[in-house]
DOFI-698351 format. One record per atom (N, C-alpha, C): residue in three letters; atom name; x, y, z. Coordinates in steps of 0.02 Angstrom, whole numbers, padded with zeros to 5 digits. Layout:
@type->ALA, atom->CA, px->X, py->Y, pz->Z;
...
END
This chain:
@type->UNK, atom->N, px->-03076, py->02373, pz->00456;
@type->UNK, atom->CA, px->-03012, py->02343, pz->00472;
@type->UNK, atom->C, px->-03021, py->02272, pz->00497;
@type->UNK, atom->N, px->-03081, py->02249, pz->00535;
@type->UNK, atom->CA, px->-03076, py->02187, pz->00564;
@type->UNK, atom->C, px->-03109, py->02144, pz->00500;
@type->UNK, atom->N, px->-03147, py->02169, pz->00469;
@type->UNK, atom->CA, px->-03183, py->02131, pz->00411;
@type->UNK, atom->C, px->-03114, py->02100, pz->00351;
@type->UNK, atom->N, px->-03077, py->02152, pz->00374;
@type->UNK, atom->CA, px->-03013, py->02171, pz->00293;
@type->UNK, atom->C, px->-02981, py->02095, pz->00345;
@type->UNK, atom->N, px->-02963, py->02110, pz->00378;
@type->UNK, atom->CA, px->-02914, py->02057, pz->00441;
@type->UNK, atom->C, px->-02913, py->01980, pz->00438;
@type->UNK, atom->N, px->-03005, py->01972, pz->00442;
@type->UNK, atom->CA, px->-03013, py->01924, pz->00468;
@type->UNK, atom->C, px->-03043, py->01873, pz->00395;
@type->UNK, atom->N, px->-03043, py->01925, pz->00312;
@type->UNK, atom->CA, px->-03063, py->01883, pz->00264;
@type->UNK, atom->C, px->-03013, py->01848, pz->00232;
@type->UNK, atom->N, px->-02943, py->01865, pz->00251;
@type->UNK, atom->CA, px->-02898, py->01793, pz->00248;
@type->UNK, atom->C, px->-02874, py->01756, pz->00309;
@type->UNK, atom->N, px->-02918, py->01736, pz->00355;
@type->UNK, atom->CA, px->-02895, py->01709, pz->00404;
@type->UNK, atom->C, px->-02896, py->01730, pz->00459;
@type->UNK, atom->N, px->-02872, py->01717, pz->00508;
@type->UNK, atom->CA, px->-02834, py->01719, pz->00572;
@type->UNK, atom->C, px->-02788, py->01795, pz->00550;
@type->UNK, atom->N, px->-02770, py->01844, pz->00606;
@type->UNK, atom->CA, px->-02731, py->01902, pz->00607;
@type->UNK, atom->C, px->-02685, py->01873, pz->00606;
@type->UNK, atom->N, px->-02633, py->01899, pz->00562;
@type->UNK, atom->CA, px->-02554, py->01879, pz->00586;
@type->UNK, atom->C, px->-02530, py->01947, pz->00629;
@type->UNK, atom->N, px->-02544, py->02010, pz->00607;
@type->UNK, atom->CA, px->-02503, py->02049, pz->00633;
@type->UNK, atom->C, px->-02524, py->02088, pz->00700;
@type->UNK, atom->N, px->-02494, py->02095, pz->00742;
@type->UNK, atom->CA, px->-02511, py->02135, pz->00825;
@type->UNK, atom->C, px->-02566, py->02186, pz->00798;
@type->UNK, atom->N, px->-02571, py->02223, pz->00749;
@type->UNK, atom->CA, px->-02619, py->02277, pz->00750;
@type->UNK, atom->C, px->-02686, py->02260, pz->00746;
@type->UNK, atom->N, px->-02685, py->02183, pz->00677;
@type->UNK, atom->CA, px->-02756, py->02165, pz->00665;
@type->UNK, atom->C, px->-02770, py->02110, pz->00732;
@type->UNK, atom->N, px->-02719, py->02097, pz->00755;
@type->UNK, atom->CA, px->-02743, py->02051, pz->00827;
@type->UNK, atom->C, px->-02788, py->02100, pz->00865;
@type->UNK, atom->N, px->-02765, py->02162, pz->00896;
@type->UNK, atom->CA, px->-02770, py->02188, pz->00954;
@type->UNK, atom->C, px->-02859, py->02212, pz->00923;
@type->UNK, atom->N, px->-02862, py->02245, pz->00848;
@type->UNK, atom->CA, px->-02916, py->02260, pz->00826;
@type->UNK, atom->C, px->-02959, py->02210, pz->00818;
@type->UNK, atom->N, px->-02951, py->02147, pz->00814;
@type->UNK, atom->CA, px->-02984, py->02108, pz->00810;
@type->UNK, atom->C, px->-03006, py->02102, pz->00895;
@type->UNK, atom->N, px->-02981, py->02076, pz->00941;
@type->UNK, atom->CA, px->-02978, py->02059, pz->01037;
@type->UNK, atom->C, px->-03025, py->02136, pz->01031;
@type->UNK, atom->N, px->-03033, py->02206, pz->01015;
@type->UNK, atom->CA, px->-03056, py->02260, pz->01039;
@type->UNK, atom->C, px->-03121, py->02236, pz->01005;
@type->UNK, atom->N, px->-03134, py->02218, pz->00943;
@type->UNK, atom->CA, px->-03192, py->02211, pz->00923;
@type->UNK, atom->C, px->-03229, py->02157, pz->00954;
@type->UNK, atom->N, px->-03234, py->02116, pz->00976;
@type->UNK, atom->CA, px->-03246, py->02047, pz->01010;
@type->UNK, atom->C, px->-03265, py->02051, pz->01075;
@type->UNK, atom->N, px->-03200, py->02099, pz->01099;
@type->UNK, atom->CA, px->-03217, py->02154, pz->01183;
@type->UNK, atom->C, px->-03281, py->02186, pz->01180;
@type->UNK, atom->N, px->-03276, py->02224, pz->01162;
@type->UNK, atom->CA, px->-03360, py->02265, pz->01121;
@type->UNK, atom->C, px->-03388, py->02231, pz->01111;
@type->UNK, atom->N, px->-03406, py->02186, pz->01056;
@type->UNK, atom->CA, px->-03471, py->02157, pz->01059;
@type->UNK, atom->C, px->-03482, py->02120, pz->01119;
@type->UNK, atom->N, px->-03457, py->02080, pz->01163;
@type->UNK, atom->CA, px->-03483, py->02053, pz->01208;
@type->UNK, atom->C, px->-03506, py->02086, pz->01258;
@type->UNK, atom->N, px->-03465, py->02130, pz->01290;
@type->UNK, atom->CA, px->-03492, py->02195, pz->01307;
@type->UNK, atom->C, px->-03543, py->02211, pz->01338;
@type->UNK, atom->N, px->-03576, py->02238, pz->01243;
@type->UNK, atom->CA, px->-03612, py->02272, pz->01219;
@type->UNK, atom->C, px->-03694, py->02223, pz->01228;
@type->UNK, atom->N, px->-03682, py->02158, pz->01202;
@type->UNK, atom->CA, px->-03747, py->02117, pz->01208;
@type->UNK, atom->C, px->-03746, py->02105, pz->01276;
@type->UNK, atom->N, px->-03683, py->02123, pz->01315;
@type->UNK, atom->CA, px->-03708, py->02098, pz->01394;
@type->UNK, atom->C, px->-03761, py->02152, pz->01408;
@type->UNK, atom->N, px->-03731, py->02233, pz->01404;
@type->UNK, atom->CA, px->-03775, py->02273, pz->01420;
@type->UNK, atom->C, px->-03844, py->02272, pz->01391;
@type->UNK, atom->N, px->-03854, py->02261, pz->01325;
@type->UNK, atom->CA, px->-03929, py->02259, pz->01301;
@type->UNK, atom->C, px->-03967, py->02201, pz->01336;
@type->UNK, atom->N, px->-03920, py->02160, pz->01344;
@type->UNK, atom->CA, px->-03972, py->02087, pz->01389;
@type->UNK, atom->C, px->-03996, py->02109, pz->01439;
@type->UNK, atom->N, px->-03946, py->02135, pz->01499;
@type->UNK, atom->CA, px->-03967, py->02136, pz->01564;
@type->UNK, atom->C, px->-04030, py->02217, pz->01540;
@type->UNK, atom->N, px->-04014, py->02266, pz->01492;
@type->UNK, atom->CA, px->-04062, py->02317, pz->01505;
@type->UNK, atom->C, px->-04134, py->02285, pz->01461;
@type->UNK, atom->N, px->-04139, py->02219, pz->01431;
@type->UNK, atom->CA, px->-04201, py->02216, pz->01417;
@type->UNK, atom->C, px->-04240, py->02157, pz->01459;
@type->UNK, atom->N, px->-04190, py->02138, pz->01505;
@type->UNK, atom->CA, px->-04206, py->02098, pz->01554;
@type->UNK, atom->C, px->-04223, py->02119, pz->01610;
@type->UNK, atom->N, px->-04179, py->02144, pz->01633;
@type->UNK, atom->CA, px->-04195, py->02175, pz->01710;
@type->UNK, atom->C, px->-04194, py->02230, pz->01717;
@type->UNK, atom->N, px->-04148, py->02296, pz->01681;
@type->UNK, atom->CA, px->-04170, py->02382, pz->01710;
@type->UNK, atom->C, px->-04225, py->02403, pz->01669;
@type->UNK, atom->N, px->-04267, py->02352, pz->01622;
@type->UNK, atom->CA, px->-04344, py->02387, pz->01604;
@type->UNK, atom->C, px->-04372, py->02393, pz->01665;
@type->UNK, atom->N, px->-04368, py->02336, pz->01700;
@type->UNK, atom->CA, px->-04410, py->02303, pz->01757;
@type->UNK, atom->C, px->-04363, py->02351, pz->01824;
@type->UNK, atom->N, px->-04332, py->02412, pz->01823;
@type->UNK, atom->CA, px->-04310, py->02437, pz->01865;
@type->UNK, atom->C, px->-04282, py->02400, pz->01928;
@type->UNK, atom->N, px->-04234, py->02319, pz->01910;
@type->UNK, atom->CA, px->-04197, py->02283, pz->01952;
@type->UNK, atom->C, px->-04126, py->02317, pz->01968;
@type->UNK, atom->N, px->-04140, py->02310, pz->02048;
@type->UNK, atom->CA, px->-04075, py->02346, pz->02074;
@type->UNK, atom->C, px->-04016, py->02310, pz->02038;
@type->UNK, atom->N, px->-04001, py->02240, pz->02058;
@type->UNK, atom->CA, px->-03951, py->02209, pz->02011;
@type->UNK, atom->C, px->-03930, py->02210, pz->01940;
@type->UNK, atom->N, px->-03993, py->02243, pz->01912;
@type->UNK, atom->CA, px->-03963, py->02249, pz->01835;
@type->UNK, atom->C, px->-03928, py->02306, pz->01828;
@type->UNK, atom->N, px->-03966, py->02353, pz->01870;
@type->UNK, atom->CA, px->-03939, py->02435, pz->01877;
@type->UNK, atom->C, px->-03847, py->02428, pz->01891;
@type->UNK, atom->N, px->-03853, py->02402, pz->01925;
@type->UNK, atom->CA, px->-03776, py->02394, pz->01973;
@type->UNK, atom->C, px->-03731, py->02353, pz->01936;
@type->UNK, atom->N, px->-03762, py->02298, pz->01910;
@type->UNK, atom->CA, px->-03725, py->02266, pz->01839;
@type->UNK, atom->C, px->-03707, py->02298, pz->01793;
@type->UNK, atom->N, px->-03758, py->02333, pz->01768;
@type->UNK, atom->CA, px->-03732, py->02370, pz->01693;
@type->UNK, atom->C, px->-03689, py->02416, pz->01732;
@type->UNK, atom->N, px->-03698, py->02451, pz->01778;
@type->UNK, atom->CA, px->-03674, py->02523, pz->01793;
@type->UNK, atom->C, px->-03594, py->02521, pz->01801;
@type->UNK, atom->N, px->-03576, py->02462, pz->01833;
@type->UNK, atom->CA, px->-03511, py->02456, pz->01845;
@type->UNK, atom->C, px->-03455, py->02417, pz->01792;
@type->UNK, atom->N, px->-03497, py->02380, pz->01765;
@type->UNK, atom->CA, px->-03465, py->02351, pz->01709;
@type->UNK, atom->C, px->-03453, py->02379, pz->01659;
@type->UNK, atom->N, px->-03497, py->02410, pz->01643;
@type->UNK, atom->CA, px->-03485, py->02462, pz->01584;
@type->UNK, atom->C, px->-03441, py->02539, pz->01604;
@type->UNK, atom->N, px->-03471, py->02564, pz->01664;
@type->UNK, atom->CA, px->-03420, py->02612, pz->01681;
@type->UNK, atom->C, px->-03355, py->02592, pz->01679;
@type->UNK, atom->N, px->-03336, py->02535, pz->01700;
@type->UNK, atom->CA, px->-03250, py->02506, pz->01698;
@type->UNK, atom->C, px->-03217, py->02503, pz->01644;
@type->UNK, atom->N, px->-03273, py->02490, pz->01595;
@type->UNK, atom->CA, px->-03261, py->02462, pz->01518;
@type->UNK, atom->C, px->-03242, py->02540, pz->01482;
@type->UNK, atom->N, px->-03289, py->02583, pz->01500;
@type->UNK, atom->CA, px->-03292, py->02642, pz->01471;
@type->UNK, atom->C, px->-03217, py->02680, pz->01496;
@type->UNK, atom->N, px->-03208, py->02682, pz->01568;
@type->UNK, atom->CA, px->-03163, py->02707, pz->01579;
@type->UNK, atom->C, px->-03092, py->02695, pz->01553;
@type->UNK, atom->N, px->-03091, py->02641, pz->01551;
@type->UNK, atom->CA, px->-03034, py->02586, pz->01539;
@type->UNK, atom->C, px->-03002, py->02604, pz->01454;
@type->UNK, atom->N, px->-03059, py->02616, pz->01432;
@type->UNK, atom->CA, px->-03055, py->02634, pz->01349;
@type->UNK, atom->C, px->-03031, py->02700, pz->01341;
@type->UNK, atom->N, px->-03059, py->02757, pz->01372;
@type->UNK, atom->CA, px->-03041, py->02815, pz->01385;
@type->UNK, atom->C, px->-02965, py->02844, pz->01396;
@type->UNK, atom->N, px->-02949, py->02789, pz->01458;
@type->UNK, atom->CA, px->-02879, py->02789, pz->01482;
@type->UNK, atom->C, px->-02834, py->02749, pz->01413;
@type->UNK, atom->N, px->-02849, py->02711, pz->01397;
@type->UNK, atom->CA, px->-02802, py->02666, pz->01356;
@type->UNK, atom->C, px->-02802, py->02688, pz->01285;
@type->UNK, atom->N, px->-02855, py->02720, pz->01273;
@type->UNK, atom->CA, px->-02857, py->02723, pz->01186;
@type->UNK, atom->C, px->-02865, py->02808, pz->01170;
@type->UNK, atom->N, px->-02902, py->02847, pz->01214;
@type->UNK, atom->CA, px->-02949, py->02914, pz->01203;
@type->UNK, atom->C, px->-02857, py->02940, pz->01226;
@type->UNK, atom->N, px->-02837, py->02948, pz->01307;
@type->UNK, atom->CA, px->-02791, py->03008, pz->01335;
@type->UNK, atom->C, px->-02719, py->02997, pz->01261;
@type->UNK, atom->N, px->-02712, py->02909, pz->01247;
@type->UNK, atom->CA, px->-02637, py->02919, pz->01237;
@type->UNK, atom->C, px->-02652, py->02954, pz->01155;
@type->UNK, atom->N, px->-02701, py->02946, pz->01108;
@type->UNK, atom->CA, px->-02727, py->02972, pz->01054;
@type->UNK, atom->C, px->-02745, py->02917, pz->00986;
@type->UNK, atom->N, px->-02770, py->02841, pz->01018;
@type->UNK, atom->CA, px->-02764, py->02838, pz->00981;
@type->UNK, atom->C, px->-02850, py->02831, pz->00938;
@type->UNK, atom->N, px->-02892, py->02847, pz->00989;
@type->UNK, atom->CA, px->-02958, py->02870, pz->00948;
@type->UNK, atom->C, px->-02975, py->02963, pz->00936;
@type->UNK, atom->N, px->-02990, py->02980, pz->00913;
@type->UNK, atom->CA, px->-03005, py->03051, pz->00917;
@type->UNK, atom->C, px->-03051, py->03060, pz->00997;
@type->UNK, atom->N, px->-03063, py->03117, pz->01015;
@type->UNK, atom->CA, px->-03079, py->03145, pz->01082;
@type->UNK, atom->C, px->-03151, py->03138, pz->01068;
@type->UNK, atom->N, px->-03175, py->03171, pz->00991;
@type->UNK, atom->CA, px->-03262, py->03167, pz->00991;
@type->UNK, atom->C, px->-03288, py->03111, pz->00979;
@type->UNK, atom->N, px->-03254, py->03064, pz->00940;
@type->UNK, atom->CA, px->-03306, py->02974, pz->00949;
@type->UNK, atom->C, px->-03258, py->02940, pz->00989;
@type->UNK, atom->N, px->-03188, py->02953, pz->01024;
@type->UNK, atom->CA, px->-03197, py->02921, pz->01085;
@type->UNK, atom->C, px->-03240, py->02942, pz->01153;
@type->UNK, atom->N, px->-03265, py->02994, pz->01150;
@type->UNK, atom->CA, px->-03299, py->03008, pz->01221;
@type->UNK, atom->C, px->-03377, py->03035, pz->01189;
@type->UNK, atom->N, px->-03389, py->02998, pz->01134;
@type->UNK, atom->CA, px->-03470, py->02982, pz->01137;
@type->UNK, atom->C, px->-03502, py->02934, pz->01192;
@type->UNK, atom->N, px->-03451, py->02874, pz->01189;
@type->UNK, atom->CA, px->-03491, py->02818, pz->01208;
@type->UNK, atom->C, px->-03495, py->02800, pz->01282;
@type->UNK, atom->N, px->-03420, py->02867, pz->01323;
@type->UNK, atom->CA, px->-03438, py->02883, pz->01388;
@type->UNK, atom->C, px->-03498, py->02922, pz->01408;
@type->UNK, atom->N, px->-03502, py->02973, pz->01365;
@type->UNK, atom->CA, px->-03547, py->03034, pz->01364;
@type->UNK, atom->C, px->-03625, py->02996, pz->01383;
@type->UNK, atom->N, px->-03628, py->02949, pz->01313;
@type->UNK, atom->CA, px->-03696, py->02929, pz->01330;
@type->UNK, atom->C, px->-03702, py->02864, pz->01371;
@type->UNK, atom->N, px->-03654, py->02851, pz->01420;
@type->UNK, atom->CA, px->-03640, py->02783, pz->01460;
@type->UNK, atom->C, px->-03670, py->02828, pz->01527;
@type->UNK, atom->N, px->-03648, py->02905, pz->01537;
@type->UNK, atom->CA, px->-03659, py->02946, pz->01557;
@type->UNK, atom->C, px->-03716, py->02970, pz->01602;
@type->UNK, atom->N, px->-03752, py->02995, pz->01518;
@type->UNK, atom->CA, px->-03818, py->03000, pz->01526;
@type->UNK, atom->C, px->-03876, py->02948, pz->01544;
@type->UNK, atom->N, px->-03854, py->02889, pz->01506;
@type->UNK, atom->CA, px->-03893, py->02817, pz->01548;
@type->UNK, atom->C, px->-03889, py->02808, pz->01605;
@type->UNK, atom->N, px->-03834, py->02807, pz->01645;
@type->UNK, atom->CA, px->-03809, py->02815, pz->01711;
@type->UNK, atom->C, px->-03869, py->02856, pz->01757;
@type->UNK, atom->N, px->-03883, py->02910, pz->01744;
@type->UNK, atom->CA, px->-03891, py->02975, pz->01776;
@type->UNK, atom->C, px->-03991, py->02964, pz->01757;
@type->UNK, atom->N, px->-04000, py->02940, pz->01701;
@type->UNK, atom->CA, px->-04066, py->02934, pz->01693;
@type->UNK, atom->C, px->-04085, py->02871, pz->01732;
@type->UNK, atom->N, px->-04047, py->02822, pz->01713;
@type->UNK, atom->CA, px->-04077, py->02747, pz->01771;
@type->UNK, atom->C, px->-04059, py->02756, pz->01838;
@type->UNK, atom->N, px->-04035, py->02799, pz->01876;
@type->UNK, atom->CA, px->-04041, py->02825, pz->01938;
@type->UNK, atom->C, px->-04087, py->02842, pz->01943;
@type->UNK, atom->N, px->-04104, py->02911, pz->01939;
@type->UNK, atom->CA, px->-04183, py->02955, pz->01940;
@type->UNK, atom->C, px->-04240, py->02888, pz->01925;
@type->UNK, atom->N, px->-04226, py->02844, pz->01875;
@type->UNK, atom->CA, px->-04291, py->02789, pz->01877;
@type->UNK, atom->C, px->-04286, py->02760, pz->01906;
@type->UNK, atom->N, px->-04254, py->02722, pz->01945;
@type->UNK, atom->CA, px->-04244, py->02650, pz->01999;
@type->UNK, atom->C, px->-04246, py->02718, pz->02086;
@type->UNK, atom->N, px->-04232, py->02775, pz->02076;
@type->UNK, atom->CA, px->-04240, py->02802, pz->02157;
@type->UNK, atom->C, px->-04333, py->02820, pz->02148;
@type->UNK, atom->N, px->-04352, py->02838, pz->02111;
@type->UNK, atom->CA, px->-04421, py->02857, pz->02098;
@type->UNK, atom->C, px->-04471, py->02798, pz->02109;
@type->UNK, atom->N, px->-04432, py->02744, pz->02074;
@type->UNK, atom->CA, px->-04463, py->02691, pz->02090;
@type->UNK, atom->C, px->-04485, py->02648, pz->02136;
@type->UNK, atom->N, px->-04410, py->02658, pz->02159;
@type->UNK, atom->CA, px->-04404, py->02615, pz->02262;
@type->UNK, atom->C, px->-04445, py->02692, pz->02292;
@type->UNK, atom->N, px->-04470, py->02752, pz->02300;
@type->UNK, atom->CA, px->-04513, py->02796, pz->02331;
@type->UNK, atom->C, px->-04577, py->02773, pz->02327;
@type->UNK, atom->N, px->-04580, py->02759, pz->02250;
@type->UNK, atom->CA, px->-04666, py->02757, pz->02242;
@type->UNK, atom->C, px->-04698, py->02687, pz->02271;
@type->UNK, atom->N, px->-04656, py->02637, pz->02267;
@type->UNK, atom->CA, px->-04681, py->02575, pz->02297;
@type->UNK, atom->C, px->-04631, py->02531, pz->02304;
@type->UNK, atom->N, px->-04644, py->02490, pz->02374;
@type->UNK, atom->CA, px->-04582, py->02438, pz->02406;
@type->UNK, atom->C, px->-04549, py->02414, pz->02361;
@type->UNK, atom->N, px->-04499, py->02380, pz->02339;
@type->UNK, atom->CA, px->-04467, py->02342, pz->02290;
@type->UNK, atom->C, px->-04454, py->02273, pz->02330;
@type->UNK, atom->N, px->-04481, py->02233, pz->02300;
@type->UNK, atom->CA, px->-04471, py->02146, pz->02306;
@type->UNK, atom->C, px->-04408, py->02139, pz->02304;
@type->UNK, atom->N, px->-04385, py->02114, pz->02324;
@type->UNK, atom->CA, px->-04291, py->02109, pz->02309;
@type->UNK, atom->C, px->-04297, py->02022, pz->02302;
@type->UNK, atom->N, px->-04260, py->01997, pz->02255;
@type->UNK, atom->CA, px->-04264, py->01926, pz->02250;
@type->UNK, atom->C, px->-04183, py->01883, pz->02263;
END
C-alpha cells in the first residue's frame, strides 16, 4: 500500500497519508532500536537498556491501543511485535542484572 501510494507522488488521500506517517513511524523506530541494541545493549549499557525499553514499550503499546483493540490489524500480527518486544524485554533484564552481579559496571 505505501509502495502503490507513494509511486505517483505525494498521498492525496487520509488513508495513504496515515499509511504512509505509520510506515516512516516504524522505520525510524525501528533503526533507533537496532542502533542503540548494536551500540550499547551488546555492551550491556544501562542507558541503552532503558532507552530501548521505554521507547519501544510506548511505541508498542500505543499501536496496540490504537490499531490492535479498535480492529484495525488482526490480534495475531498485531501482537507479534509486542510479544517479541516482550520477550527482549525480559531477556535484556536477566543480562544487564547478571551482569551488574558478576562485575561493577562503569557508568559513564
Amino acid at each position: 500500500m505505501v509502495a502503490r501510494a507513494l509511486s505517483g507522488g505525494l498521498p492525496s488521500g487520509e488513508l495513504e497519508s496515515e499509511s504512509l506517517m505509520f510506515f516512516v513511524c516504524a522505520s525510524v523506530f525501528g533503526a533507533q532500536a537496532i542502533a542503540v541494541g548494536l551500540v550499547l545493549n551488546r555492551v550491556n549499557d544501562r542507558f541503552g537498556y532503558w532507552l530501548n525499553l521505554l521507547t519501544l514499550g510506548v511505541i508498542d503499546t500505543a499501536f496496540v491501543a490504537f490499531m490492535v483493540v479498535p480492529g484495525h490489524v488482526d490480534p495475531v500480527g498485531g501482537l507479534s511485535g509486542p510479544l517479541v518486544w516482550v520477550a527482549a524485554a525480559v531477556a535484556s533484564t536477566i543480562a544487564l542484572s547478571r551482569s551488574s552481579s558478576a562485575a561493577p559496571h562503569n557508568e559513564t
